[in-house]
VOSEDO-651401 format. One record per residue: residue number from 1; residue in one letter; x, y, z of N, C-alpha, C, O in turn. Coordinates in steps of 0.05 Angstrom, whole numbers. Each point is the difference from the previous one (the first is absolute). Layout:
<sites>
<site><num>NUM</num><residu>A</residu><n_X>X</n_X><n_Y>Y</n_Y><n_Z>Z</n_Z><ca_X>X</ca_X><ca_Y>Y</ca_Y><ca_Z>Z</ca_Z><c_X>X</c_X><c_Y>Y</c_Y><c_Z>Z</c_Z><o_X>X</o_X><o_Y>Y</o_Y><o_Z>Z</o_Z></site>
...
</sites>
This chain:
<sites>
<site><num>1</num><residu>X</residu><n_X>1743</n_X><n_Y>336</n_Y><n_Z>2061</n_Z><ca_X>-9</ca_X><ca_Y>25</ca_Y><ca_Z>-12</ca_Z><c_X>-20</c_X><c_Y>-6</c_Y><c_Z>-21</c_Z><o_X>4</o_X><o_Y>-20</o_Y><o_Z>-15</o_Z></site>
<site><num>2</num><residu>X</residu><n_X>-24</n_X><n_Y>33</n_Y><n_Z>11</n_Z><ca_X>-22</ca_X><ca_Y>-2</ca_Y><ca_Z>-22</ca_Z><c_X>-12</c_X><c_Y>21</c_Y><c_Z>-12</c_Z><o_X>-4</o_X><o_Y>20</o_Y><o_Z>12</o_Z></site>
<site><num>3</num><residu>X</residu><n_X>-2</n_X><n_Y>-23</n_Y><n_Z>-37</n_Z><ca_X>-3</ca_X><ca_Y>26</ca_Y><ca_Z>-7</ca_Z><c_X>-30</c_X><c_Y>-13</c_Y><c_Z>-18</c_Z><o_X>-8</o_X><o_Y>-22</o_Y><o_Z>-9</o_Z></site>
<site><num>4</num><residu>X</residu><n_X>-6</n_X><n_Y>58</n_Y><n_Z>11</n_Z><ca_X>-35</ca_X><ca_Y>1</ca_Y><ca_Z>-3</ca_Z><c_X>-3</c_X><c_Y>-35</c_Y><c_Z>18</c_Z><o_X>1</o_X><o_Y>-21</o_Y><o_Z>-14</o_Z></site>
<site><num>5</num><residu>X</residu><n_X>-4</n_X><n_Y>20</n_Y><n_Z>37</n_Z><ca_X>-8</ca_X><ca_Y>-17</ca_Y><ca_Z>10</ca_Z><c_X>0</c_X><c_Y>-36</c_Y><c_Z>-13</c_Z><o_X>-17</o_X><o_Y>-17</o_Y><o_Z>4</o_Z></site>
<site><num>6</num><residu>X</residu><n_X>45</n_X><n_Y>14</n_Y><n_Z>-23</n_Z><ca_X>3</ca_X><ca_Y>-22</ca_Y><ca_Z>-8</ca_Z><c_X>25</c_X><c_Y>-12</c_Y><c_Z>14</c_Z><o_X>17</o_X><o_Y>12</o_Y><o_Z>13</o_Z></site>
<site><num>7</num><residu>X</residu><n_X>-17</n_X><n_Y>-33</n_Y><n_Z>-18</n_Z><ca_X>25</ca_X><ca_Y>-12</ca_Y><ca_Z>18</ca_Z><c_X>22</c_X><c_Y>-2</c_Y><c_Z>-31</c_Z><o_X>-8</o_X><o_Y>2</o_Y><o_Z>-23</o_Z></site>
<site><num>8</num><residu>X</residu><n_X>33</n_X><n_Y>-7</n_Y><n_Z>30</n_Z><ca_X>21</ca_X><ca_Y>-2</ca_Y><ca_Z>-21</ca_Z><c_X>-2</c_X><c_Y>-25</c_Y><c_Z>-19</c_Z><o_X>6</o_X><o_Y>0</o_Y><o_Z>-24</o_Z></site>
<site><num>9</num><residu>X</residu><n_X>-16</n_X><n_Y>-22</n_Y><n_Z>39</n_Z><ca_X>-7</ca_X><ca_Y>-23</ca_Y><ca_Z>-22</ca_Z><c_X>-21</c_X><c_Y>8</c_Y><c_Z>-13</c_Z><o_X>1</o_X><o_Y>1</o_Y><o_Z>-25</o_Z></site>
<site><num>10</num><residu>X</residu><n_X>-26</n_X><n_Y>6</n_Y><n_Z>38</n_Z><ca_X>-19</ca_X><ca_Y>8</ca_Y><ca_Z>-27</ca_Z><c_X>2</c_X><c_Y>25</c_Y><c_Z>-8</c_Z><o_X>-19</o_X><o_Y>12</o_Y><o_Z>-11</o_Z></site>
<site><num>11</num><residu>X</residu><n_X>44</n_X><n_Y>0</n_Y><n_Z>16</n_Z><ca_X>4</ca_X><ca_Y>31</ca_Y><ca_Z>-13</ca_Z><c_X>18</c_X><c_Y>-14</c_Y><c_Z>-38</c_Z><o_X>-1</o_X><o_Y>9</o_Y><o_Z>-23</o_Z></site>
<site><num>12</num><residu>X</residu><n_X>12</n_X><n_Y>-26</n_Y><n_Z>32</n_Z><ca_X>18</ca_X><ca_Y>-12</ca_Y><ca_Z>-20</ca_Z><c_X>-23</c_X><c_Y>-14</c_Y><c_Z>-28</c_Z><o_X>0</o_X><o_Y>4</o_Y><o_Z>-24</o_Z></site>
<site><num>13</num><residu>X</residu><n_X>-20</n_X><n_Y>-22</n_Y><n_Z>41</n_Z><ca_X>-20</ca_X><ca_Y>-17</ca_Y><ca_Z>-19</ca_Z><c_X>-17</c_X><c_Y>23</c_Y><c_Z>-17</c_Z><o_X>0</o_X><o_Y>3</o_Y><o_Z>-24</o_Z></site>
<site><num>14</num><residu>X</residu><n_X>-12</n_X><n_Y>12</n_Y><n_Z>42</n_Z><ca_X>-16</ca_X><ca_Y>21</ca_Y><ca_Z>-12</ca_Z><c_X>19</c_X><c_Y>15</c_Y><c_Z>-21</c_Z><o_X>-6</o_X><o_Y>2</o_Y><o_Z>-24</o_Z></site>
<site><num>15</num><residu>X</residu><n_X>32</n_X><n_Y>9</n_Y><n_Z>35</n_Z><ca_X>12</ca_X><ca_Y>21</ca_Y><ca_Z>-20</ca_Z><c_X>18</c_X><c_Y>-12</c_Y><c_Z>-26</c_Z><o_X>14</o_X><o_Y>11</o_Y><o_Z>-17</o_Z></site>
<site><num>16</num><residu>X</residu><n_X>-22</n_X><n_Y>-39</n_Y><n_Z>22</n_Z><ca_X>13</ca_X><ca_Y>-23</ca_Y><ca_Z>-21</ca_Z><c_X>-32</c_X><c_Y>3</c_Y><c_Z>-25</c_Z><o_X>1</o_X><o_Y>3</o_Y><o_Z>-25</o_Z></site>
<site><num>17</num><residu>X</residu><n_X>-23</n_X><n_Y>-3</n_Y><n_Z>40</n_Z><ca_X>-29</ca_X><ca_Y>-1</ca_Y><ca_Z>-12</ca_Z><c_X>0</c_X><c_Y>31</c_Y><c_Z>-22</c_Z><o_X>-4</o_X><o_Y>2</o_Y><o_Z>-25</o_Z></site>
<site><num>18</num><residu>X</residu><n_X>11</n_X><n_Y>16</n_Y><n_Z>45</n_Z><ca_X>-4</ca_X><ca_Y>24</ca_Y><ca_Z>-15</ca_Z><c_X>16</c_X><c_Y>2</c_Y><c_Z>-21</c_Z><o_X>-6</o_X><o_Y>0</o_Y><o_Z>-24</o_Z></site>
<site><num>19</num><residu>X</residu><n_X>32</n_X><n_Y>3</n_Y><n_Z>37</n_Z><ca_X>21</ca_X><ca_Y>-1</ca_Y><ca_Z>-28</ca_Z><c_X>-10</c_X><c_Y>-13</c_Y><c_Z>-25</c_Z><o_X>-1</o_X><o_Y>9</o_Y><o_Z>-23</o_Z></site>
<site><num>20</num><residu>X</residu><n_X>-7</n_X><n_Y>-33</n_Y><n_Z>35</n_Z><ca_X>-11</ca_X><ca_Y>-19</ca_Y><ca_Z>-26</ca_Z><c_X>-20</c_X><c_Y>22</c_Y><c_Z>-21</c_Z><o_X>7</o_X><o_Y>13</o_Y><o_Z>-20</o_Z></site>
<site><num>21</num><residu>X</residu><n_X>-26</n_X><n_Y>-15</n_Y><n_Z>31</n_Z><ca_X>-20</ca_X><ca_Y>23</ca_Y><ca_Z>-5</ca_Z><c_X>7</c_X><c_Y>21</c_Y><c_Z>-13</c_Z><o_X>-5</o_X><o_Y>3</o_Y><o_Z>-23</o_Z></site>
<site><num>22</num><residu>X</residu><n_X>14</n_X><n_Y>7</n_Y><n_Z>32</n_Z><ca_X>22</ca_X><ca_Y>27</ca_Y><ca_Z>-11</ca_Z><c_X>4</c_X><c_Y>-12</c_Y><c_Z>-29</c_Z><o_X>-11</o_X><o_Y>6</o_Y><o_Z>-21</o_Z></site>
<site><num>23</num><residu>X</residu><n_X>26</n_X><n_Y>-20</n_Y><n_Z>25</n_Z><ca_X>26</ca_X><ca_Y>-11</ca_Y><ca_Z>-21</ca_Z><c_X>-26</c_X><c_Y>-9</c_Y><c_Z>-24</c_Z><o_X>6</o_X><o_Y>0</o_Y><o_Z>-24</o_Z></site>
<site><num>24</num><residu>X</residu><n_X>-33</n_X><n_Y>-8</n_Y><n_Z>31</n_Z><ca_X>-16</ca_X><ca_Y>-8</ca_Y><ca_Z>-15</ca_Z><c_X>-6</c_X><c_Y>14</c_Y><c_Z>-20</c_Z><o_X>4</o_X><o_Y>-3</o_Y><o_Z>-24</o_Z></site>
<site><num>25</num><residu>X</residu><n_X>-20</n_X><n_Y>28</n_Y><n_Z>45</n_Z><ca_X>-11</ca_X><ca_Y>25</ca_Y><ca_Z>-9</ca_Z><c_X>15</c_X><c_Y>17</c_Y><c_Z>-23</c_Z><o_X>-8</o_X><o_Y>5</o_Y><o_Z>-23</o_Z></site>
<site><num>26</num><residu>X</residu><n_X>34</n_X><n_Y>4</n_Y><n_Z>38</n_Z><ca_X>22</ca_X><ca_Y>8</ca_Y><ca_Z>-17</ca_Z><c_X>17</c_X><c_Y>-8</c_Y><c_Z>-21</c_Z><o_X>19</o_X><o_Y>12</o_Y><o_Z>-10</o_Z></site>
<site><num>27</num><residu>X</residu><n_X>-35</n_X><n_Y>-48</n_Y><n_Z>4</n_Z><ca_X>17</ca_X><ca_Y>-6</ca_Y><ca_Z>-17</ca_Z><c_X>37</c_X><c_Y>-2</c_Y><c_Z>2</c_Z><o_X>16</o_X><o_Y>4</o_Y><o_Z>-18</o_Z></site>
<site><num>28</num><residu>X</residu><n_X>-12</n_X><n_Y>-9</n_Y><n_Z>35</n_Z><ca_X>32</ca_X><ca_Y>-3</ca_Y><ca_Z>9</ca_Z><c_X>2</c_X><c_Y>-37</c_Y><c_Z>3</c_Z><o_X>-16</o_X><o_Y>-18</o_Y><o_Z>1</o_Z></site>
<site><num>29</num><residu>X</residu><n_X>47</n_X><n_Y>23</n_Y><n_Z>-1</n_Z><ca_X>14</ca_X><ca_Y>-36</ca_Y><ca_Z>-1</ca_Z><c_X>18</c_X><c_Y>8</c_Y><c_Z>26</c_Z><o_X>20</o_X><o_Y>15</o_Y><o_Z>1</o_Z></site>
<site><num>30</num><residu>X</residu><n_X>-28</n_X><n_Y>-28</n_Y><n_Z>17</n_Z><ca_X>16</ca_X><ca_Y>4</ca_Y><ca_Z>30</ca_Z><c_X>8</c_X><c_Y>-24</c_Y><c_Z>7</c_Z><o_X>-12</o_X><o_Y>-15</o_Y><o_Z>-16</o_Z></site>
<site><num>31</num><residu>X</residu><n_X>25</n_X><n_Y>1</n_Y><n_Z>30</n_Z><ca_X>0</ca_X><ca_Y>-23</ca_Y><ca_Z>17</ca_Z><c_X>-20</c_X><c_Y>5</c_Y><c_Z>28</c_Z><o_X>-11</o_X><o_Y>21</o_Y><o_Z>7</o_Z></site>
<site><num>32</num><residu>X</residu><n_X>8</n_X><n_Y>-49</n_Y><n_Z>8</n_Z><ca_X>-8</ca_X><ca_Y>-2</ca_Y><ca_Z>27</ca_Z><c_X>10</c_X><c_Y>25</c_Y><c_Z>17</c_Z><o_X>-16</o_X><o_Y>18</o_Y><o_Z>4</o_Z></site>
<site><num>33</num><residu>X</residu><n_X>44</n_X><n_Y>-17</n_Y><n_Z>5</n_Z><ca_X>4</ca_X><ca_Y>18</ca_Y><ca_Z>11</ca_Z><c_X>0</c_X><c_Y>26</c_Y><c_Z>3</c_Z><o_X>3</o_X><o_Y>13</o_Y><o_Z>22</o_Z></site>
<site><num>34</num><residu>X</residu><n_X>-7</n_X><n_Y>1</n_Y><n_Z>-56</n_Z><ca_X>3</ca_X><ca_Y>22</ca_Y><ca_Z>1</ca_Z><c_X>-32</c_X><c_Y>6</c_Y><c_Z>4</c_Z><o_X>-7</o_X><o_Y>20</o_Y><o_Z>13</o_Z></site>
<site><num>35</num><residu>X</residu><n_X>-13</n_X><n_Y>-39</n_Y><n_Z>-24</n_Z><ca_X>-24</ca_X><ca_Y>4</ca_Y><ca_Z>5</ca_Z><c_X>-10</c_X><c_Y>11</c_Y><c_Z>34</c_Z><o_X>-17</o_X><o_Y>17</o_Y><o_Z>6</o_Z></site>
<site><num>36</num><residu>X</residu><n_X>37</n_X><n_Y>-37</n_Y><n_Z>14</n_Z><ca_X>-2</ca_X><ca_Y>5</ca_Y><ca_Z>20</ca_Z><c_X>19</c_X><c_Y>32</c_Y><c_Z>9</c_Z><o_X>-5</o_X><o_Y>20</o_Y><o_Z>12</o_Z></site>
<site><num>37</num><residu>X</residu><n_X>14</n_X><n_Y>-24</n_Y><n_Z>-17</n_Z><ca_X>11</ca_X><ca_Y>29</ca_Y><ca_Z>7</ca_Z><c_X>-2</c_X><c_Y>23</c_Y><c_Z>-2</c_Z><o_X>11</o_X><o_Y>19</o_Y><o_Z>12</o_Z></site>
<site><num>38</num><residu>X</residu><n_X>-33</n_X><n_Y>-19</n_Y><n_Z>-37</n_Z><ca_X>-15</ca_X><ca_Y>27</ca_Y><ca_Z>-20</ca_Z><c_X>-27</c_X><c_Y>-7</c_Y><c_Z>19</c_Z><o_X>-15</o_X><o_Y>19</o_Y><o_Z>0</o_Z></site>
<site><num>39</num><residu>X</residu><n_X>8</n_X><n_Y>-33</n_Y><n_Z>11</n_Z><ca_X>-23</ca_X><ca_Y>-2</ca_Y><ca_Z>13</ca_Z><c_X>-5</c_X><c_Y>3</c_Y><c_Z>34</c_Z><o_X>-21</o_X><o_Y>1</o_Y><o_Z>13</o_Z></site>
<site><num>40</num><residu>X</residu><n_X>48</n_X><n_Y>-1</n_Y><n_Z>-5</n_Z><ca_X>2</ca_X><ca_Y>10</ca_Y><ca_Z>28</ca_Z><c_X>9</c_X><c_Y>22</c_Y><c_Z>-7</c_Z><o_X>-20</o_X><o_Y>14</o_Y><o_Z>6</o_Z></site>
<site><num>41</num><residu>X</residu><n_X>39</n_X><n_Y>4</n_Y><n_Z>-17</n_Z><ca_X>8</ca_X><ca_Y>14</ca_Y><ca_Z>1</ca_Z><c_X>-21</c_X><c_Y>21</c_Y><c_Z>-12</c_Z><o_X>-4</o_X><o_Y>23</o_Y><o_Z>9</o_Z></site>
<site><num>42</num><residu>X</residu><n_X>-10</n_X><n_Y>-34</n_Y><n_Z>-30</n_Z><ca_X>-17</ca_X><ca_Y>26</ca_Y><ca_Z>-13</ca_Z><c_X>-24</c_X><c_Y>-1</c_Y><c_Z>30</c_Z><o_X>-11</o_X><o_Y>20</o_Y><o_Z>8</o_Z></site>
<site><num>43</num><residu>X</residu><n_X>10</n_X><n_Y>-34</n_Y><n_Z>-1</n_Z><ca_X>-23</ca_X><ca_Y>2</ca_Y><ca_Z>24</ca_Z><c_X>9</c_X><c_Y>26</c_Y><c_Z>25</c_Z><o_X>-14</o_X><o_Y>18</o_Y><o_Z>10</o_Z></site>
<site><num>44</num><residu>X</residu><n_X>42</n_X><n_Y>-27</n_Y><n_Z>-6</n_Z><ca_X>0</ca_X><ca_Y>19</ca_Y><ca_Z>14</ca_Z><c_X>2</c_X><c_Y>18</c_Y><c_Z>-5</c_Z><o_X>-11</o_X><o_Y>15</o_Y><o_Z>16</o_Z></site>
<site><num>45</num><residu>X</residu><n_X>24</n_X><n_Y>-1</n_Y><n_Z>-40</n_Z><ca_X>-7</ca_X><ca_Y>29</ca_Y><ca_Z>-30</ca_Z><c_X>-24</c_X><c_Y>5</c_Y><c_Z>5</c_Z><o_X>-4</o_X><o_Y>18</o_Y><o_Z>15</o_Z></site>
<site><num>46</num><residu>X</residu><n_X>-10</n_X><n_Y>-28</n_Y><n_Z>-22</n_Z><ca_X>-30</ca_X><ca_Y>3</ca_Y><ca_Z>-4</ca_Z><c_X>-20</c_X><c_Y>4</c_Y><c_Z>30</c_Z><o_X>-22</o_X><o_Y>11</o_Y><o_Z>2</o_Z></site>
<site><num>47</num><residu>X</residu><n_X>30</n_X><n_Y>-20</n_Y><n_Z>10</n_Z><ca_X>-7</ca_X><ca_Y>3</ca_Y><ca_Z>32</ca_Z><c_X>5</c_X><c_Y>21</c_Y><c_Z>1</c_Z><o_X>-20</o_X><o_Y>15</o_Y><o_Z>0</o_Z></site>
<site><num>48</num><residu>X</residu><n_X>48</n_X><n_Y>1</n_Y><n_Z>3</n_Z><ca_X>12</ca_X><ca_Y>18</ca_Y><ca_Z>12</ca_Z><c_X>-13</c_X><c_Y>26</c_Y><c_Z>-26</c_Z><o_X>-10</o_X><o_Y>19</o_Y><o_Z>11</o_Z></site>
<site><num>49</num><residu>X</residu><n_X>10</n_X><n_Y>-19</n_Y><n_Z>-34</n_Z><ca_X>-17</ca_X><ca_Y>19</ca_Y><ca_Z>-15</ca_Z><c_X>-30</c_X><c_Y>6</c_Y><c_Z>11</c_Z><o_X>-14</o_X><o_Y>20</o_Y><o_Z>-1</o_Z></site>
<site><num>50</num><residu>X</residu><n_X>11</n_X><n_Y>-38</n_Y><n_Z>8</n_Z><ca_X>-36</ca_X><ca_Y>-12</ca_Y><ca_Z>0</ca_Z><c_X>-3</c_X><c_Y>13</c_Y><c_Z>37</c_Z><o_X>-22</o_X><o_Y>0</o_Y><o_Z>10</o_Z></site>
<site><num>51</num><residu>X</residu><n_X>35</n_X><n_Y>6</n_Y><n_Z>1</n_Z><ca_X>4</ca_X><ca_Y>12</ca_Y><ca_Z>25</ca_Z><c_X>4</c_X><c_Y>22</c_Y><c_Z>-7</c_Z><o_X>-15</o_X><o_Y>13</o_Y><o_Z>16</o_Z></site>
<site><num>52</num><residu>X</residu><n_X>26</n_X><n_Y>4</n_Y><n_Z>-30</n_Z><ca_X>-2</ca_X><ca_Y>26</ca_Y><ca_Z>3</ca_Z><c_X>-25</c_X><c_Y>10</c_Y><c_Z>-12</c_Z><o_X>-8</o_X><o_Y>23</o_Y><o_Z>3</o_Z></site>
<site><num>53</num><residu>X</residu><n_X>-1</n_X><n_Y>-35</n_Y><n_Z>-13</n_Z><ca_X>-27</ca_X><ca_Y>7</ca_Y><ca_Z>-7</ca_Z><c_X>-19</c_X><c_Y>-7</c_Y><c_Z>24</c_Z><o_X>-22</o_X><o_Y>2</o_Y><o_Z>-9</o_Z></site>
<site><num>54</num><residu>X</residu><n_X>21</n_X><n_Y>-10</n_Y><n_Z>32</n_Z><ca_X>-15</ca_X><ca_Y>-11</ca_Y><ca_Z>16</ca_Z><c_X>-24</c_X><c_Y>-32</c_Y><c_Z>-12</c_Z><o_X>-22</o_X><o_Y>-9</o_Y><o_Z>4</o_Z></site>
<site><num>55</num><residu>X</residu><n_X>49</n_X><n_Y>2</n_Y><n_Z>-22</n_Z><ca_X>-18</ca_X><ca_Y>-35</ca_Y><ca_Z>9</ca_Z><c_X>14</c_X><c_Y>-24</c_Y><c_Z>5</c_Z><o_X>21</o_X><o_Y>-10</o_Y><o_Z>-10</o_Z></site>
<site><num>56</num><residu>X</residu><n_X>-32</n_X><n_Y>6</n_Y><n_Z>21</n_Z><ca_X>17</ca_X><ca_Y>-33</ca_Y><ca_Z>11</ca_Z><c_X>-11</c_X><c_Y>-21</c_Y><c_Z>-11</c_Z><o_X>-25</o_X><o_Y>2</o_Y><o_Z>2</o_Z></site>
<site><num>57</num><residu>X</residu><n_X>32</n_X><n_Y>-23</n_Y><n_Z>-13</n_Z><ca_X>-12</ca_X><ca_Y>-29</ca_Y><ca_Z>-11</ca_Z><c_X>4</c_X><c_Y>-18</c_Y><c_Z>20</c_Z><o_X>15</o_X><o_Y>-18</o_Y><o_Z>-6</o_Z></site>
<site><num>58</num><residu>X</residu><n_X>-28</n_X><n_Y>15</n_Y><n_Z>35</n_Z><ca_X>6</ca_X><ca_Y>-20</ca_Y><ca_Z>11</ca_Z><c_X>4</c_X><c_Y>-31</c_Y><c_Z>3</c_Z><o_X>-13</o_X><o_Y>-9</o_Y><o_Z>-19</o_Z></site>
<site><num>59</num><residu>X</residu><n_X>20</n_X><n_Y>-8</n_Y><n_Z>29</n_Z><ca_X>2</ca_X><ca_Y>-32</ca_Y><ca_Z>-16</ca_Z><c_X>10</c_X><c_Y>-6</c_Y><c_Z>-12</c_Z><o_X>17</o_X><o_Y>16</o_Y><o_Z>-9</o_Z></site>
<site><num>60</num><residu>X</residu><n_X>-19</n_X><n_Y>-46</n_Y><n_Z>-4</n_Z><ca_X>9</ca_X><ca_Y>-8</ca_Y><ca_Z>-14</ca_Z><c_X>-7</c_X><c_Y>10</c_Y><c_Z>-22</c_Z><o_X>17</o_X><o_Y>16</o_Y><o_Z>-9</o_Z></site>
<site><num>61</num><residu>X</residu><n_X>-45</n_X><n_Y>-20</n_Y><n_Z>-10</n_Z><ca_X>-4</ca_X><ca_Y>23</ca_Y><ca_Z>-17</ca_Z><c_X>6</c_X><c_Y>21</c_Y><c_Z>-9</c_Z><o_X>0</o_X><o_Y>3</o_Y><o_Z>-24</o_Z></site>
<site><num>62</num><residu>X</residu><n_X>7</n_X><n_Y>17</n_Y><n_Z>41</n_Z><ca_X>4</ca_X><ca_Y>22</ca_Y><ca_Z>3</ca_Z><c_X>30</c_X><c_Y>-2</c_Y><c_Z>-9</c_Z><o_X>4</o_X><o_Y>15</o_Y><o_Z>-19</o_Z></site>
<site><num>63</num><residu>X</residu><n_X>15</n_X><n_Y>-29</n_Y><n_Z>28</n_Z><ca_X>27</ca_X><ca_Y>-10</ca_Y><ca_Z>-4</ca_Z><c_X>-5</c_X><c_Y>1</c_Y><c_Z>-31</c_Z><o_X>1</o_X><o_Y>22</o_Y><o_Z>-11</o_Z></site>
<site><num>64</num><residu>X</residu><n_X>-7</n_X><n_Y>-49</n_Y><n_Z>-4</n_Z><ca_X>-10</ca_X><ca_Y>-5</ca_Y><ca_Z>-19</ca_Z><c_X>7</c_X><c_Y>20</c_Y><c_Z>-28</c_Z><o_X>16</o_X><o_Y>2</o_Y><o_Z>-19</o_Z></site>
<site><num>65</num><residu>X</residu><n_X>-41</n_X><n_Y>13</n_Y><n_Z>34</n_Z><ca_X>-11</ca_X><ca_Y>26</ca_Y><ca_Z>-18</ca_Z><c_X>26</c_X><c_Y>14</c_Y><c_Z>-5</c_Z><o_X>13</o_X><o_Y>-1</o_Y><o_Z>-21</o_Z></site>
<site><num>66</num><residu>X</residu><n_X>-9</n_X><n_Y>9</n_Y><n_Z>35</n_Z><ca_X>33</ca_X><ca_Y>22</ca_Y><ca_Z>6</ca_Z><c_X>17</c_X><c_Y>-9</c_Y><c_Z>-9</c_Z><o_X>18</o_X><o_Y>13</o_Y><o_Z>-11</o_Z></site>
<site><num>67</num><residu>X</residu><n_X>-17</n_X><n_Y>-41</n_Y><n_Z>15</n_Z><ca_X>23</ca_X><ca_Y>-23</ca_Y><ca_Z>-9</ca_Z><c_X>0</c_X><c_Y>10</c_Y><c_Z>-40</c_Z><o_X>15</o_X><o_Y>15</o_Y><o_Z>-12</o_Z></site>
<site><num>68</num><residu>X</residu><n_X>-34</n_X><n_Y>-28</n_Y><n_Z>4</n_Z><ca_X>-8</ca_X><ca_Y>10</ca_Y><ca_Z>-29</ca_Z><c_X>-3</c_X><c_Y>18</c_Y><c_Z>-13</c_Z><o_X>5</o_X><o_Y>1</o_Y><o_Z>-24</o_Z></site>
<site><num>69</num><residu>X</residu><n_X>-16</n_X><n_Y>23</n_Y><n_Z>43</n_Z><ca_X>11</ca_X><ca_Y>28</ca_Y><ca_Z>-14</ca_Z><c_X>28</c_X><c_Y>7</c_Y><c_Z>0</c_Z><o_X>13</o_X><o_Y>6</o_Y><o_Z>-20</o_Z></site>
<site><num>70</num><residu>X</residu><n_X>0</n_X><n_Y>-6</n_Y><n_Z>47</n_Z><ca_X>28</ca_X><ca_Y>9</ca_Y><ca_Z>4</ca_Z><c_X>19</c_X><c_Y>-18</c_Y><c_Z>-21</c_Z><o_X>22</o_X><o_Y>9</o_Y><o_Z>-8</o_Z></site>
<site><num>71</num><residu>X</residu><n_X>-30</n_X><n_Y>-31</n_Y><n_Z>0</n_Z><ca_X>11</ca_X><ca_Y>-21</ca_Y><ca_Z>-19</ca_Z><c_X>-9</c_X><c_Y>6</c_Y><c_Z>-29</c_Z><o_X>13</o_X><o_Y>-6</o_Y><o_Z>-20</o_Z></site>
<site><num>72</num><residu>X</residu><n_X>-28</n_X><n_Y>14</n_Y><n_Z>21</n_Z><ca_X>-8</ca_X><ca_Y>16</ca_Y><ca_Z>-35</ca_Z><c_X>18</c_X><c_Y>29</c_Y><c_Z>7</c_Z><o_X>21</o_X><o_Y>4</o_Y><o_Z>-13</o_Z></site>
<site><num>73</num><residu>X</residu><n_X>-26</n_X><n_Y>9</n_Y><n_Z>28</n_Z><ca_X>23</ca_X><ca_Y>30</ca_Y><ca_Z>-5</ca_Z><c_X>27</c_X><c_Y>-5</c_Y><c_Z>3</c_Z><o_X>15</o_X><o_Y>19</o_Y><o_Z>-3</o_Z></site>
<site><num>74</num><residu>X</residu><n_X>-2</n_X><n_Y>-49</n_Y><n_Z>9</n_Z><ca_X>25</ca_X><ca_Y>-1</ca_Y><ca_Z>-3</ca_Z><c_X>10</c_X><c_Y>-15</c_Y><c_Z>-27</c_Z><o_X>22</o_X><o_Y>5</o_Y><o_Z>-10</o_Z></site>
<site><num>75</num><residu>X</residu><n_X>-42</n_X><n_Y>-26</n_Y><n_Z>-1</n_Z><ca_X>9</ca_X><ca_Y>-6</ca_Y><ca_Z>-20</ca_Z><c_X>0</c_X><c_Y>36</c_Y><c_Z>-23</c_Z><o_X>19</o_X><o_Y>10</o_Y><o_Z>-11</o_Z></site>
<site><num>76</num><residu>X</residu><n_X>-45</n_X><n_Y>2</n_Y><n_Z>12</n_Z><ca_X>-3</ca_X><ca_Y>18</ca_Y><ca_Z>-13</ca_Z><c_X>35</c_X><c_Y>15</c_Y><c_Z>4</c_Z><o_X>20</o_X><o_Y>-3</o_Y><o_Z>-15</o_Z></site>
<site><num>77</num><residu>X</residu><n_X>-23</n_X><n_Y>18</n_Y><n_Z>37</n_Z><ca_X>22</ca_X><ca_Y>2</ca_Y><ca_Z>10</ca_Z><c_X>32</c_X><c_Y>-2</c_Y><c_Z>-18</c_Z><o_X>15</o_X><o_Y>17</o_Y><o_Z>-9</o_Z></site>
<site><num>78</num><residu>X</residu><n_X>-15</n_X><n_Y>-49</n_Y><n_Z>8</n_Z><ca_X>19</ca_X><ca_Y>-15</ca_Y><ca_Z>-3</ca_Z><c_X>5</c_X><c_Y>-3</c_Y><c_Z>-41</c_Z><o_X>18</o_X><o_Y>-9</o_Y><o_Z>-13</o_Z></site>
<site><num>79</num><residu>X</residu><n_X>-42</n_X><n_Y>20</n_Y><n_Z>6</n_Z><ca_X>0</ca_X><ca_Y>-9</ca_Y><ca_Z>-33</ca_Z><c_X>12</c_X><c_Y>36</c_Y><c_Z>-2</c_Z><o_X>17</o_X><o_Y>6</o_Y><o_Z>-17</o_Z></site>
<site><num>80</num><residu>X</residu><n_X>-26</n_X><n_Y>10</n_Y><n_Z>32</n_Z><ca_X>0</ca_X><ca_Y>36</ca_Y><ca_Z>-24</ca_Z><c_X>38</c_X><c_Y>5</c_Y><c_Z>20</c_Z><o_X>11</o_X><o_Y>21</o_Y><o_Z>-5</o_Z></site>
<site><num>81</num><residu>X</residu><n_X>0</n_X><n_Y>-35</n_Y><n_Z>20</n_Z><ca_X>27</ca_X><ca_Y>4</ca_Y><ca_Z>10</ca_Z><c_X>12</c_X><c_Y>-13</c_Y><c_Z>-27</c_Z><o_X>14</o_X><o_Y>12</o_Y><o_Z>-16</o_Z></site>
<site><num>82</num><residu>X</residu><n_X>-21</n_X><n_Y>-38</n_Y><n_Z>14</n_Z><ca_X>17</ca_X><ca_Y>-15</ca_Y><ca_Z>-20</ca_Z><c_X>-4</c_X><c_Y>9</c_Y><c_Z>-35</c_Z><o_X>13</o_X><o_Y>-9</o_Y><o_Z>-19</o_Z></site>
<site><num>83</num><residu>X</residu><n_X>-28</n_X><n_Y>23</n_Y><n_Z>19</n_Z><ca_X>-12</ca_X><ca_Y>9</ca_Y><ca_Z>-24</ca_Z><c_X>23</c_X><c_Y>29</c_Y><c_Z>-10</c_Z><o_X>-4</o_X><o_Y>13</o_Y><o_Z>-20</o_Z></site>
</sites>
C-alpha cells in the first residue's frame, strides 16, 4: 500500500524529515519517533485537507510539504489542547 505515490520506507524517512522540520520551525522538543509520526500522520491530515480543496502534492515532495504543514497543525494542535 502507498500513499501520495510513496512507498512505506520512504513514507517513514521523509515523515521522520518533516516532523524534524516541524519540530524546528515550531520550536518543539520531540524525540525521533514522534518526529516520525507527526510527519506521516500530519501528511496524511494535510493531504486529505489539501483534497478538499482540489490539490494534491504529488511525490515525494509533495509528501514532504504536507508532511510539515500537517506536523505544524498538530504540534499547534497539541500546545492550545494542553494549554
Amino acid at each position: 500500500m502507498e500513499n501520495a505515490g510513496v512507498g512505506w520506507i520512504a513514507a517513514i524517512i521523509i515523515g521522520g524529515i518533516a516532523g524534524w522540520l516541524a519540530e524546528m520551525f515550531m520550536k518543539s522538543n520531540m524525540g525521533v519517533i514522534a518526529n516520525i509520526l507527526l510527519g506521516i500522520v500530519g501528511a496524511i491530515i494535510a493531504n486529505a485537507i489539501l483534497g478538499l480543496f482540489g490539490i494534491t502534492l504529488p511525490g515525494w515532495l509533495g509528501y514532504l510539504v504536507a508532511g510539515f504543514i500537517g506536523a505544524c497543525i498538530l504540534i499547534a494542535l497539541g500546545r492550545a489542547i494542553r494549554r
